[in-house]
C-alpha positions as CSV (number, residue, x, y, z in Angstrom):
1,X,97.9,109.2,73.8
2,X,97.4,107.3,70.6
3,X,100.9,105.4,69.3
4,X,100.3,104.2,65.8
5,X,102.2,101.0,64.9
6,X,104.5,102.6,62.3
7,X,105.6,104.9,65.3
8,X,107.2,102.1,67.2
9,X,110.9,100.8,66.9
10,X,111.2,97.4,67.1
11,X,114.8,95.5,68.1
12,X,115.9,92.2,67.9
13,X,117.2,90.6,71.4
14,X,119.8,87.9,70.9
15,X,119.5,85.5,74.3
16,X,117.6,87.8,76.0
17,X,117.9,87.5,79.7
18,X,120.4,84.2,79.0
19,X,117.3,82.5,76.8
20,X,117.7,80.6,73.3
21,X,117.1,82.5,69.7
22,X,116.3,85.6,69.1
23,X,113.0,88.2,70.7
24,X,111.7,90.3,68.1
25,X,110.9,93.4,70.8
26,X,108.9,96.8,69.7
27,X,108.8,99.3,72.5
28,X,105.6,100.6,72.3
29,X,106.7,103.7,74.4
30,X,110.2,105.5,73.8
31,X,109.6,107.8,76.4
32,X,108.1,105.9,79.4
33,X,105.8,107.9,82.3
34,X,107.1,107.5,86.2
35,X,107.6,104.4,87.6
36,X,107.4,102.7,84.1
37,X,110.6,100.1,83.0
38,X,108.9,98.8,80.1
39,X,105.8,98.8,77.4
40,X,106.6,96.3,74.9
41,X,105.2,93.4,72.3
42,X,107.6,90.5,72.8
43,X,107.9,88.1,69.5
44,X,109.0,84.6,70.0
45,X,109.8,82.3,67.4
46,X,109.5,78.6,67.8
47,X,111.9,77.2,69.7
48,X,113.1,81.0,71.2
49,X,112.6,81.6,75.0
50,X,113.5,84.7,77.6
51,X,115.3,82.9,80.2
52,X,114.8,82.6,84.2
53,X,114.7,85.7,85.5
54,X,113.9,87.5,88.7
55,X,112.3,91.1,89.4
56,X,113.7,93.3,92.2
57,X,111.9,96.5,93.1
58,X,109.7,96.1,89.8
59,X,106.8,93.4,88.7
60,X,106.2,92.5,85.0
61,X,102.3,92.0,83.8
62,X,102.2,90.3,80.5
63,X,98.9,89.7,78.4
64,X,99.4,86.7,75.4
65,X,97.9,87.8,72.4
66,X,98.6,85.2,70.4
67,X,100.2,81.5,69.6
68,X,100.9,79.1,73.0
69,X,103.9,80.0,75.2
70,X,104.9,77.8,78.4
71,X,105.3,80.0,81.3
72,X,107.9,79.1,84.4
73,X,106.0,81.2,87.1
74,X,108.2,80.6,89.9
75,X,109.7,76.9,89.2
76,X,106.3,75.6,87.9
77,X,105.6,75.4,83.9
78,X,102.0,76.4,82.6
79,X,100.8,76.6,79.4
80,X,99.7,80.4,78.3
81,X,97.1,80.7,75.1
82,X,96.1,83.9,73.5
83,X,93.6,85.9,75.7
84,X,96.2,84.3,79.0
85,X,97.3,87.5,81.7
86,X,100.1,86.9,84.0
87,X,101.7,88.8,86.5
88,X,105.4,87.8,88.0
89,X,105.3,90.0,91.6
90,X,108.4,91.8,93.0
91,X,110.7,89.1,94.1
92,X,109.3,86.6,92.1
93,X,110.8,84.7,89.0
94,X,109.9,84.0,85.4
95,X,110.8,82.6,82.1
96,X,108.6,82.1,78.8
97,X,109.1,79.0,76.3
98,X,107.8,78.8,72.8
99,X,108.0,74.9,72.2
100,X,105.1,75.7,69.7
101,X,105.9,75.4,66.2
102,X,104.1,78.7,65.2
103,X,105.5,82.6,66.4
104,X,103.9,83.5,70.0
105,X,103.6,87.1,71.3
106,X,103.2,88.5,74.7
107,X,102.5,92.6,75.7
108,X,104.9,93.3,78.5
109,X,105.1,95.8,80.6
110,X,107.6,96.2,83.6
111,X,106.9,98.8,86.4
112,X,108.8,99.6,89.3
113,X,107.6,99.3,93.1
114,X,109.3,102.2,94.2
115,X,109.6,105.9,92.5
């Protein structure tokens, strides 16, 4: 299945999970197969962030694809470059940063531990 940029709906996130500024998210995937929560590109501008957040019954996998992001995996900071794959496990916490002064983008997706 081929899903042609133009095909996607993008949203803007004010705060999103209680994290500063405004995500620019396009869900890649409208319709989502079994066991899938989310397929999206996550657009943070400087200065934005997605706040602490913990999965339950679901892990997130996120690939950087480009700018710097700081990444709380857990209660410990690191920095995330372009190319940079992460992967917060069921149970486990997150939060993303951009204290870049350039836009940072992450491809997120969220699927559940239990169908």
């Amino acid at each position: 299945m081929l899903i042609r940029a133009e095909e996607s709906r993008t949203e803007r996130v004010e705060n999103l999970k209680g994290g500063a500024g405004v995500v620019e998210k396009r869900l890649c995937l409208e319709t989502l197969p079994e066991g899938a929560k989310m397929f999206a590109e996550l657009t943070l501008a400087p200065g934005c962030s997605i706040g602490l957040h913990k999965h339950t019954g679901e892990y997130e996998t996120f690939f950087c694809t480009r700018g710097e992001l700081t990444l709380d995996d857990g209660g410990e900071e690191k920095l995330m470059h372009a190319g940079d794959f992460a992967i917060c496990p069921d149970g486990g916490t997150h939060a993303l940063y951009n204290r870049s002064a350039a836009p940072a983008s992450v491809f997120a997706c969220i699927i559940k531990t239990a169908v």
